[in-house]
C-alpha positions in Angstrom: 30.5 108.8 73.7 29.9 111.7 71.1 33.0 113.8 71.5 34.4 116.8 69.9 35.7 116.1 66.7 38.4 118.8 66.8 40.7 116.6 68.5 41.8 113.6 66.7 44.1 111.5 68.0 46.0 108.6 66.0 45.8 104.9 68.2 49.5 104.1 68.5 50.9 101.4 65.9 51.8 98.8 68.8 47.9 99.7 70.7 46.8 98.4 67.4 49.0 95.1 67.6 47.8 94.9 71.3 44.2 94.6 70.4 44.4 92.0 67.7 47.1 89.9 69.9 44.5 90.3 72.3 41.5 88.6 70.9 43.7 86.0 69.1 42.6 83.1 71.8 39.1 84.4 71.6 39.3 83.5 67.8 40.1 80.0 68.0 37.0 79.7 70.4 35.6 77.5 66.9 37.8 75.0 68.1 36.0 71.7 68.9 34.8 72.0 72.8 35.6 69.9 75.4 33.2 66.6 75.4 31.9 65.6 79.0 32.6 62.1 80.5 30.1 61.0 78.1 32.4 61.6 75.1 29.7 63.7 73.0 30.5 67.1 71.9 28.4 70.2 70.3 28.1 71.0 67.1 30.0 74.2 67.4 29.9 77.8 68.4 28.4 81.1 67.5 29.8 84.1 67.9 28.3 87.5 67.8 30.2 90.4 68.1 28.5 93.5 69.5 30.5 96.9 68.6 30.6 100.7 69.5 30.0 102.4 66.2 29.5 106.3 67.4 31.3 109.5 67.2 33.9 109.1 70.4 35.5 105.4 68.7 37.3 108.0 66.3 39.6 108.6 68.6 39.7 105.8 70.8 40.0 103.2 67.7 41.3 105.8 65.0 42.6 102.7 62.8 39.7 100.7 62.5 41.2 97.9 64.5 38.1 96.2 65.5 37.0 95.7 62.0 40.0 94.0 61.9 39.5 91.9 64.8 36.4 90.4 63.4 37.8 90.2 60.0 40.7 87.9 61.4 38.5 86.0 63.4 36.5 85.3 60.5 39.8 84.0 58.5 40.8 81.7 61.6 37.4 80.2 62.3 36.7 76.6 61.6 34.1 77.5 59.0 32.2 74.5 58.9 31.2 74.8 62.4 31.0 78.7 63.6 28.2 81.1 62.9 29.7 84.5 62.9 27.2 87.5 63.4 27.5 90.8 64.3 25.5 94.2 66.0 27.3 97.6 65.2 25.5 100.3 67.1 25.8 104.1 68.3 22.3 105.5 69.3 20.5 102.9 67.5 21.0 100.0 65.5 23.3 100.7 62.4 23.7 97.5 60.7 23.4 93.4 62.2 23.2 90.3 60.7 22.2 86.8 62.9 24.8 84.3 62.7 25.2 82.8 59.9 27.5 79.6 58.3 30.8 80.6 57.3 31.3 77.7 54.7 30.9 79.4 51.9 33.8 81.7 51.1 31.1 84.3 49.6 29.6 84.3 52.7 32.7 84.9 54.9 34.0 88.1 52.3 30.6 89.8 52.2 31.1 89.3 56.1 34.4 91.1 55.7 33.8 93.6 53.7 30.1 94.3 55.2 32.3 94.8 58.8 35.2 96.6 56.8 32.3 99.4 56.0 31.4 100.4 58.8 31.3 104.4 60.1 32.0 106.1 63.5 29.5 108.6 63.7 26.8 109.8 65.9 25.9 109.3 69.7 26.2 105.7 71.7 23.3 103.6 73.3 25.4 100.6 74.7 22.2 99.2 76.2 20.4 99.0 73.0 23.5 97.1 71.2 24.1 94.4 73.8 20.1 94.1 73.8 20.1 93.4 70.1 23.3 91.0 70.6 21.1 89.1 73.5 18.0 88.5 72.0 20.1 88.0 68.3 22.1 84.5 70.5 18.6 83.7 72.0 17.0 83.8 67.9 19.6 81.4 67.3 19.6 79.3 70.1 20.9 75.4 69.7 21.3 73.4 72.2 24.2 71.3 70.3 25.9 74.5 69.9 27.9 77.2 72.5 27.2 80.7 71.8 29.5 83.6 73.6 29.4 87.5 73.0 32.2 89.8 72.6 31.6 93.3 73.6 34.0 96.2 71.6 33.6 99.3 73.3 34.5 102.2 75.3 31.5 101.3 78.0 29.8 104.6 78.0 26.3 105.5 77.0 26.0 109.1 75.5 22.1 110.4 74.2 21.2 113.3 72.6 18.8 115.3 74.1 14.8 114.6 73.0 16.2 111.1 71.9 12.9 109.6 71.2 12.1 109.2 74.7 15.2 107.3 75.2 17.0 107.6 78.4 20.4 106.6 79.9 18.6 104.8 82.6 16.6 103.1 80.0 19.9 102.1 78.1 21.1 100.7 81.7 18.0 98.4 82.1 18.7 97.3 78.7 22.2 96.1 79.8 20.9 94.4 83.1 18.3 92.4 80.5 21.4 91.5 78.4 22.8 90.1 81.5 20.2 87.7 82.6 19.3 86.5 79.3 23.2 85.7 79.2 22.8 84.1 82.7 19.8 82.4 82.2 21.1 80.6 78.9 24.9 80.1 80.2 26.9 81.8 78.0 29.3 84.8 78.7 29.8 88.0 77.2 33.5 89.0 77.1 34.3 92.6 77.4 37.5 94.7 75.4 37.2 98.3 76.4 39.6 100.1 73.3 41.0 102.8 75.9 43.4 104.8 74.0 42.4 108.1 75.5 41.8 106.7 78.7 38.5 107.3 78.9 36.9 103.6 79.2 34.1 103.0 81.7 36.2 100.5 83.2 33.8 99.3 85.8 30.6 99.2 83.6 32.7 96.7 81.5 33.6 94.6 84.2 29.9 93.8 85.8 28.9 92.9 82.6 31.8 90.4 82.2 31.8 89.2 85.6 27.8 88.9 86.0 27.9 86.5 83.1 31.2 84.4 83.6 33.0 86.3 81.1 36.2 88.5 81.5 36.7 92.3 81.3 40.0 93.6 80.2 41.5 96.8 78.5 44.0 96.9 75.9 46.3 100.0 77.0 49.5 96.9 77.6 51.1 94.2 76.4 52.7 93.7 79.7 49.7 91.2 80.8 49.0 89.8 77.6 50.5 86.4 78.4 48.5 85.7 81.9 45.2 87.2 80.4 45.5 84.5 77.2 45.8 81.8 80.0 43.4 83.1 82.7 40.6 85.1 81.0 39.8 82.4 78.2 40.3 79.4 80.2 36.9 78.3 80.2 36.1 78.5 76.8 39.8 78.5 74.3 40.6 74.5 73.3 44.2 75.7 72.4 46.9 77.9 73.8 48.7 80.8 71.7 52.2 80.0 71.0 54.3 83.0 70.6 56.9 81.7 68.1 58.7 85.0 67.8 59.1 88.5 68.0 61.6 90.4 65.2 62.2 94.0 64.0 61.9 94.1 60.4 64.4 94.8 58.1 63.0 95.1 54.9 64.9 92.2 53.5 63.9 88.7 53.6 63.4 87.4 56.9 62.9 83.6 58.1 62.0 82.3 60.9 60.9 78.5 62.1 57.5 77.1 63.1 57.4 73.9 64.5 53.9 71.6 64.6 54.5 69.0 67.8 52.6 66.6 66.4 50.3 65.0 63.6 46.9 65.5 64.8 46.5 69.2 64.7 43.1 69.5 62.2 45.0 72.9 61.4 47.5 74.9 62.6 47.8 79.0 61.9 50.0 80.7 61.8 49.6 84.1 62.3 51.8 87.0 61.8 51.0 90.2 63.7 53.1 93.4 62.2 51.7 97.8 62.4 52.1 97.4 58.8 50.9 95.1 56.0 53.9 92.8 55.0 55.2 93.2 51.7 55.8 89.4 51.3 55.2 86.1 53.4 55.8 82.3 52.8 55.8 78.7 54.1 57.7 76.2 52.8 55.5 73.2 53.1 54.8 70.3 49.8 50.8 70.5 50.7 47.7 71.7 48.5 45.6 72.3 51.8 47.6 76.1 52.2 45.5 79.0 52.4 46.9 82.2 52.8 45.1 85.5 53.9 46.6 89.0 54.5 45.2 91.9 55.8 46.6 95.7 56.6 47.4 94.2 60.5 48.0 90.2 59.7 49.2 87.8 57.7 47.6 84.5 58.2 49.0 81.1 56.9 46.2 77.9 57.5 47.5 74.4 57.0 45.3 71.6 57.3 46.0 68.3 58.9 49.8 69.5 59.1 52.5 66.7 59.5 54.6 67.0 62.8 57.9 68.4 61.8 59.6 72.2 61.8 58.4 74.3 59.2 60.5 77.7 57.4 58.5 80.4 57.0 59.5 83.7 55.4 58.7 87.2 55.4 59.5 90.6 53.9 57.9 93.8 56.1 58.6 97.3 56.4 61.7 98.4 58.2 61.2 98.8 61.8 58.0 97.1 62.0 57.6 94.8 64.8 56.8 91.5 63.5 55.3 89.0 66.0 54.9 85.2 64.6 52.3 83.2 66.7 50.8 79.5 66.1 47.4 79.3 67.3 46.2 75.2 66.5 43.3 73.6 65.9 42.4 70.2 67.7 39.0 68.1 66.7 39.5 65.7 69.8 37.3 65.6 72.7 38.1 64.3 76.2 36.7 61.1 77.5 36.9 59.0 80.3 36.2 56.2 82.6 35.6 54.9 85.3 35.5 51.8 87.4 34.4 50.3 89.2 30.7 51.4 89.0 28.7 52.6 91.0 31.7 54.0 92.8 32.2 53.1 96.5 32.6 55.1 99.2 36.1 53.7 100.7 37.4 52.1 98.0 39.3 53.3 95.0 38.0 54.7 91.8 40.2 54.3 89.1 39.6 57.5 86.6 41.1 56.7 83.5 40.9 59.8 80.8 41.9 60.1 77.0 41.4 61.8 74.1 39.7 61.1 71.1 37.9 61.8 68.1 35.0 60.6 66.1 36.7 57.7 64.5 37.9 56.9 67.8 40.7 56.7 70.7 43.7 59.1 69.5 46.8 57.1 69.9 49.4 59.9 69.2 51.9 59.0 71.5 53.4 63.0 70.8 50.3 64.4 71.9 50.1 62.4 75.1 53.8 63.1 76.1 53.5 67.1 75.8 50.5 66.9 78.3 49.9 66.8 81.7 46.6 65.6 83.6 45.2 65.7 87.1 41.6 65.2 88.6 40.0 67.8 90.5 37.2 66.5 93.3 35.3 68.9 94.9 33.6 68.4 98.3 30.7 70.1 98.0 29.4 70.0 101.6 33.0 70.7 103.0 33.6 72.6 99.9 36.8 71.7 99.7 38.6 71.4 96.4 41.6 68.7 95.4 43.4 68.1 92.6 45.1 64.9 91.9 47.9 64.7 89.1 46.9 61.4 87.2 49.7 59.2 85.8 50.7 59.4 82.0 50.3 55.7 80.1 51.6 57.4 76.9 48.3 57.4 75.6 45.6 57.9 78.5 46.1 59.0 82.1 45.0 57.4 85.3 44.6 57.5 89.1 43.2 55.7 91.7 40.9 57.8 93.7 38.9 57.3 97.4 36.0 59.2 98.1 36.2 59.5 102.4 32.7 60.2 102.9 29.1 60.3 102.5 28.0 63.2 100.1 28.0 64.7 96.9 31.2 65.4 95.0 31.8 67.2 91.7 34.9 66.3 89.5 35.8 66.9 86.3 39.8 65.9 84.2 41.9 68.6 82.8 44.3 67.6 80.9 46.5 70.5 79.7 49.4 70.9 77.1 51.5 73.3 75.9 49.3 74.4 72.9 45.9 73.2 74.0 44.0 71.6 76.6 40.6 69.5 77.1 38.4 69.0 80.2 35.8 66.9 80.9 32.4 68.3 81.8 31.9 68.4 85.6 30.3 65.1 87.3 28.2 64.4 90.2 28.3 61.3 92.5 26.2 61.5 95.8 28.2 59.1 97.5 26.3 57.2 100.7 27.5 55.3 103.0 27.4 51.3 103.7 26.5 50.0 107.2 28.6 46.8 108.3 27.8 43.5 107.8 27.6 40.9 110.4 29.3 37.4 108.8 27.4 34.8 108.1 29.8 32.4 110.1 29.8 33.6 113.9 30.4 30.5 115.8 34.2 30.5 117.4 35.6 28.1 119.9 38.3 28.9 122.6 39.9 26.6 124.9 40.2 26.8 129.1 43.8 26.2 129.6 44.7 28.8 126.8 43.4 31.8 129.6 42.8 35.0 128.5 42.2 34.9 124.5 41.7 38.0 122.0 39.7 37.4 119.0 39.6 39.9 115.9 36.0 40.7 115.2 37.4 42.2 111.5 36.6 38.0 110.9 32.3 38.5 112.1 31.9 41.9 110.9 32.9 43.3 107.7 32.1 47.0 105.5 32.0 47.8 102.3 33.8 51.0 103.0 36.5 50.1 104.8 35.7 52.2 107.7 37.1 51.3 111.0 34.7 50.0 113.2 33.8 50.4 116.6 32.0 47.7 118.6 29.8 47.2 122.1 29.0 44.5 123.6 24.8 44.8 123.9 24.0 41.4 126.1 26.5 39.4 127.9 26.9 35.4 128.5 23.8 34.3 130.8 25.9 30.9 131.6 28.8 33.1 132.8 31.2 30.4 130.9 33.4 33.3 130.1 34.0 37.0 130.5 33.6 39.4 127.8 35.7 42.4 127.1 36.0 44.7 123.8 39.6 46.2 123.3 40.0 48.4 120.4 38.6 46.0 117.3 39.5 42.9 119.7 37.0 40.5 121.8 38.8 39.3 124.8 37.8 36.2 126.3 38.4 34.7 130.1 36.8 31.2 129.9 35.7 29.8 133.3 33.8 26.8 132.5 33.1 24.4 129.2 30.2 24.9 127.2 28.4 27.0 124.7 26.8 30.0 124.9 26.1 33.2 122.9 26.5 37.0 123.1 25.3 39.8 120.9 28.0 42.9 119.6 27.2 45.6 118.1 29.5 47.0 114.9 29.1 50.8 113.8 30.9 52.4 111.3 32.6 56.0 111.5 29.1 57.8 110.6 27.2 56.3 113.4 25.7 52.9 110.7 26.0 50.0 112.6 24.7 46.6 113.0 24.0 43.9 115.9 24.8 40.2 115.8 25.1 36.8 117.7 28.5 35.3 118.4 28.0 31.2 119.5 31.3 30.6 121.9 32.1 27.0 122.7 34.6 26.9 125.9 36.6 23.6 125.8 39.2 22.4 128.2 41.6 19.3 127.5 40.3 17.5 130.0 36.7 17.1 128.1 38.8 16.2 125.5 40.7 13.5 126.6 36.8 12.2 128.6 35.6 12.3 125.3 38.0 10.2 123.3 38.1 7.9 125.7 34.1 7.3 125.6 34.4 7.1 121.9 37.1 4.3 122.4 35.3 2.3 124.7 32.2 2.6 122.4 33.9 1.5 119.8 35.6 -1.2 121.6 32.2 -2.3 122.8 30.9 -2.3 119.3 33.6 -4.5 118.5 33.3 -6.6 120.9 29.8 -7.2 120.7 30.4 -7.7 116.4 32.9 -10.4 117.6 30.4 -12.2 119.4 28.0 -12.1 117.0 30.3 -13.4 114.4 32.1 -15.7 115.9 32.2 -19.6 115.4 29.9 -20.7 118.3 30.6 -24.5 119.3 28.6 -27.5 118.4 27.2 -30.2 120.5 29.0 -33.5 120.6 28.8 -36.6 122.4 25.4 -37.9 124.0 23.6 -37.8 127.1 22.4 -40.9 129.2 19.1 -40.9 131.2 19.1 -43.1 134.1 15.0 -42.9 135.8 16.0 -43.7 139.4 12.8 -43.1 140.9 9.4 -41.9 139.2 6.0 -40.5 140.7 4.2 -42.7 138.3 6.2 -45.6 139.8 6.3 -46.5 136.3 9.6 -48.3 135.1 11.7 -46.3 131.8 14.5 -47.3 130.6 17.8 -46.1 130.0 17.5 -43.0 127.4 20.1 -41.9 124.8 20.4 -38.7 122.9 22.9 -38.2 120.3 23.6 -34.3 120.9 25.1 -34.0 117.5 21.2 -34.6 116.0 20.4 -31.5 117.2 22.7 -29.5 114.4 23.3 -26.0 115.1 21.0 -25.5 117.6 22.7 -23.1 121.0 20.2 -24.7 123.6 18.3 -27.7 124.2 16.0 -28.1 127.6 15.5 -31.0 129.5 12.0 -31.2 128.2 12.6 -31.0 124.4 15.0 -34.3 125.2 12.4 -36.0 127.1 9.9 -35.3 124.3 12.1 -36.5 121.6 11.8 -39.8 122.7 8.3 -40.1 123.8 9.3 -39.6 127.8 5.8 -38.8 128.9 6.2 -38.6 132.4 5.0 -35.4 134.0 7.8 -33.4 134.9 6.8 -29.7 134.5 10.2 -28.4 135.6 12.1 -30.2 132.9 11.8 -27.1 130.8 13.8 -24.6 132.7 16.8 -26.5 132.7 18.5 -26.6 129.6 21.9 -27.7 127.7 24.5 -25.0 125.3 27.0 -26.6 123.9 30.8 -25.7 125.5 34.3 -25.1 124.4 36.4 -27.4 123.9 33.9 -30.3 123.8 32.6 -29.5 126.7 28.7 -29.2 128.2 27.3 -26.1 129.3 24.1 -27.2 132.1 22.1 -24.2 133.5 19.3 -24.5 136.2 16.3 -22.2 136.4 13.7 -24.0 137.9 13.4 -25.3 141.8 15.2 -28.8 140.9 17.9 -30.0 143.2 21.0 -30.5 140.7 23.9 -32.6 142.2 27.0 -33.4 140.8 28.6 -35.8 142.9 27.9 -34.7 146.5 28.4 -30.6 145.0 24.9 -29.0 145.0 24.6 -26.7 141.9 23.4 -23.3 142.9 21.0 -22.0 140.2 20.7 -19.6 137.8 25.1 -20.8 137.1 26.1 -22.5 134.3 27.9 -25.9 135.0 30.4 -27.2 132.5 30.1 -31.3 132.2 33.5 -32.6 130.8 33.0 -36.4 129.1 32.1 -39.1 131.6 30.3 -36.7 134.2 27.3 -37.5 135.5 24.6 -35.3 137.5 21.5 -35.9 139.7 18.0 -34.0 139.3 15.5 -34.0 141.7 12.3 -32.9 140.6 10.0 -30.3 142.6 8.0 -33.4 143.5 11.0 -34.9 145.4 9.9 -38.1 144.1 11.3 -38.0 140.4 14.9 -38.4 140.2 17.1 -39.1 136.9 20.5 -39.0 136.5 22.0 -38.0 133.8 25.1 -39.1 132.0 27.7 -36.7 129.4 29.6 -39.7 127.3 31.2 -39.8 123.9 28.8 -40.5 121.0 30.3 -43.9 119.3 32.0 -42.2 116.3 34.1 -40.1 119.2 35.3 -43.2 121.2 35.9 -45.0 117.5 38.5 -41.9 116.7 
């Protein structure tokens, strides 16, 4: 605000160290960002810097800190990826520039010395500065790069009267526009209210800050300094301030030693922070990439690419000054990671494996991995419940199994944080759904009777992907009533009663009500259908046997020869005595009565001569069997028919035809050759 300019006060020496300590993490915000799970990473930032130019910042920043601010900022930036612009402003615009490359070291002086010029006078229109600021990020908008905006001021608005129409309610719309075009393109706007004379609008800072994911803080303490670093920049700073030390000068030559943790800083700073300028400072380091930039407030040593090792650096300030030494380095690695399997499973483990790397690929500093610390944080969005999981430390990734319980979407994201700087990974979705069971493909089981009572795990006929524990019913029972059915816990009990098969149907469902019905085919044995069933099989097979053995078997040959005696004929015709050699006949198994007549021209009728018929015997025997109505005698025995009757050598039979006029008798005698042996 425009104040009276009778009363000057001077900002203390150790306010002014405050506010540059202050926005020292804020200036390594040119730091490579944080790449998402996908690896990628933006191009860079810009940063524009909107400050309070009028009357009342004479006494509230006396010392032109905040030129100082920006002008340090502009020293520590990565110049070959930040855009640096700024808005001064009081009742209207006094000077801006849009951001710009700070490559060229013209560029970055005229910067300085353009911000280095700059007046407190007039009245203050805080709406109308963070307006230009907006729409000056939303000019410059690229989507491969992340703009923020820092806000130096006391918070107040202060018009003179007949301002052109200009009102402090129109200033105030102005600052809610700033705040939606912030929100709307997701960026922040951090507020610094410079309250020396206590007279910051505290609150007004604060809703701009919060309202746009920013932070609001006042520089009146150094008590907090170390928690704010941490707490306010977190989303945004890639490294961590360092505070190396903290010494009284003593006008002499003073040392003190920095020490770089590892080899793949892309710079380290280091910054000392005194009221006055230093009269001398130094670094012993063998390296051309030194550049060295001093200021009325800092000193500022930039390596690049530093080698890992402890570093002397030495200074000369004015007696009594306090001299604080701070390393502030830069990292170009990005945070990747991994997982598998894919698509993740509700149930079963995820294993998140995260690293860091750059564009030429995986980092394998093993110094950088053993100063760091990761976890995974899950969030449950529709129980909105939060978890973080440290991850294990492989010396150069980290990894952790991880089960997702339940259906629904989760967000997670890695941090992985060190002592001087941290990465995260961009935040993740997975809409995790659920898998109903599975009924196995194989559902036929057998039991026996004699066993009783029998539980059978259904785990082996119904499976899920999840791993959820299943529940199951039993939907129809046995129709055959062979057994009884049960379900206890994930077991099927089983009371058989009778053999047989017959089939059920169970139902599996899963913890969130998916569930799915299948057949089970029991088979009830008992021993006893067992042993009826080997023995069939061994009878069959005996049978088979038996009945191959009679097929192969050497079947017996006719021998000797058969006499036919014609005692009587119907004819009254007079035959003589018949022979037939039975060994003429070869291989033949049977020979009727007929064929033998016929063979030797016997042509008497005798139409029952073909049922009775010869097979040869064992043992040179002859087998006679009668089918016909002839009376067969063998001595005074009757021969029943339909039975064979063995002839041994020398027997002799009678045959009485059906006429009961034909009679032969018939002789079995050895053929010549037989009696000769």
């Amino acid at each position: 605000m425009h104040k009276n300019r009778q009363s000057t006060v001077s900002m203390p020496p150790l306010f002014r160290m405050v506010v540059i300590g202050l926005l020292l993490p804020m200036l390594f915000l040119s730091a490579p960002p944080t790449a998402g799970a996908n690896g990628t990473a933006d191009a860079g930032v810009d940063a524009v810097f909107v400050v309070d130019t009028s009357n009342s910042m004479n006494k509230t920043d006396p010392g032109k800190t905040a030129a100082e601010v920006m002008s340090m900022f502009i020293d520590m930036s990565e110049a070959t990826r930040t855009r640096i612009g700024f808005v001064a402003y009081n009742d209207r615009i006094v000077q801006a520039q849009s951001p710009a490359g700070m490559a060229e070291a013209r560029n970055r002086e005229q910067l300085k010395r353009t911000i280095q010029g700059l007046r407190y006078s007039g009245y203050s229109d805080l709406g109308l500065g963070l307006r230009r600021g907006a729409e000056m990020i939303e000019k410059a908008k690229d989507p491969a790069r992340k703009p923020f905006l820092i806000l130096l001021s006391d918070g107040g608005t202060d018009l003179r009267q007949n301002a052109a129409g200009r009102s402090v309610a129109a200033s105030n719309k102005d600052v809610e526009t700033a705040i939606s075009k912030a929100k709307a393109q997701g960026y922040p706007i951090y507020t610094i209210g410079l309250n020396s004379d206590g007279s910051v609008q505290k609150e007004q800072l604060k809703k701009i800050a919060e309202a746009t994911g920013g932070t609001s803080f006042v520089t009146q303490s150094t008590d907090d300094l170390p928690e704010i670093f941490n707490q306010i920049f977190a989303k945004h700073i890639q490294s961590q301030l360092v505070s190396v030390a903290a010494m009284t000068a003593t006008g002499g030559l003073q040392e003190v030693t920095v020490t770089i943790p590892n080899s793949s800083m892309q710079e380290a700073n280091i910054i000392l922070l005194s009221n006055n300028p230093l009269l001398e400072s130094q670094v012993y380091y063998q390296s051309q990439n030194i550049h060295f930039v001093k200021s009325k407030k800092y000193s500022l040593m930039k390596i690049e690419k530093p080698k890992k090792g402890n570093y002397l650096v030495k200074f000369r300030g004015k007696p009594g000054d306090l001299v604080k030494i701070n390393l502030l380095g830069n990292y170009s690695l990005m945070a990747g990671v991994e997982v598998k399997p894919e698509p993740v499973i509700k149930g079963n483990p995820a294993t998140f494996t995260t690293y860091l790397h750059h564009l030429e690929g995986r980092l394998n500093d093993k110094d950088v991995y053993a100063s760091m610390q990761a976890e995974l944080i899950v969030k449950d969005v529709t129980g909105k419940k939060e978890e973080k999981v440290p991850m294990k430390n492989l010396g150069d990734s980290f990894t952790v199994d991880y089960v997702f319980p339940h259906t629904g979407k989760y967000e997670w994201k890695i941090f992985m944080n060190g002592t001087d700087f941290y990465r995260e990974t961009s935040t993740s979705v997975y809409d995790i759904t659920n898998i109903a069971p599975v009924a196995a493909s194989v559902n036929t089981l057998t039991i026996e009777k004699e066993n009783g009572e029998q539980a059978i795990d259904l785990g082996s006929f119904f499976t899920d992907a999840n791993n959820d524990k299943l529940t199951y019913t039993i939907v129809t029972a046995d129709p055959d009533e062979r057994f009884v059915a049960t379900i206890q816990d994930a077991a099927l009990k089983l009371s058989p009663e009778k053999s047989g098969t017959s089939e059920i149907t169970i139902t599996a469902t899963d913890a969130e009500g998916a569930s799915v019905t299948g057949p089970l085919v029991i088979t009830v044995h008992s021993v006893w259908d067992r042993y009826i069933t080997i023995g069939m099989i061994v009878l069959l097979v005996a049978a088979i046997g038996y009945g191959v053995y009679l097929l192969t078997r050497p079947k017996p040959a006719f021998v000797g020869r058969l006499e036919g005696y014609f005692l009587h004929t119907a004819s009254g015709n007079d035959i003589p005595v018949k022979f037939w050699p039975l060994a003429s006949f070869g291989k033949k198994q049977r020979i009727t009565l007929q064929e033998l007549f016929t063979s030797l021209d016997v042509n008497e009728h005798l139409p029952e001569a073909q049922k009775i018929y010869f097979q040869p015997g064992k043992n040179q025997t002859l087998l006679l069997v009668n089918h016909s109505h002839c009376t067969v005698e063998r001595g005074k025995e009757t021969m029943p028919r339909h039975k064979k009757l063995v002839l041994q050598f020398n027997d002799k039979v009678y045959v009485t035809f059906e006429d009961r006029m034909t009679e032969i008798e018939i002789r079995f005698k050895k053929s010549s050759n037989e009696e000769a042996s």
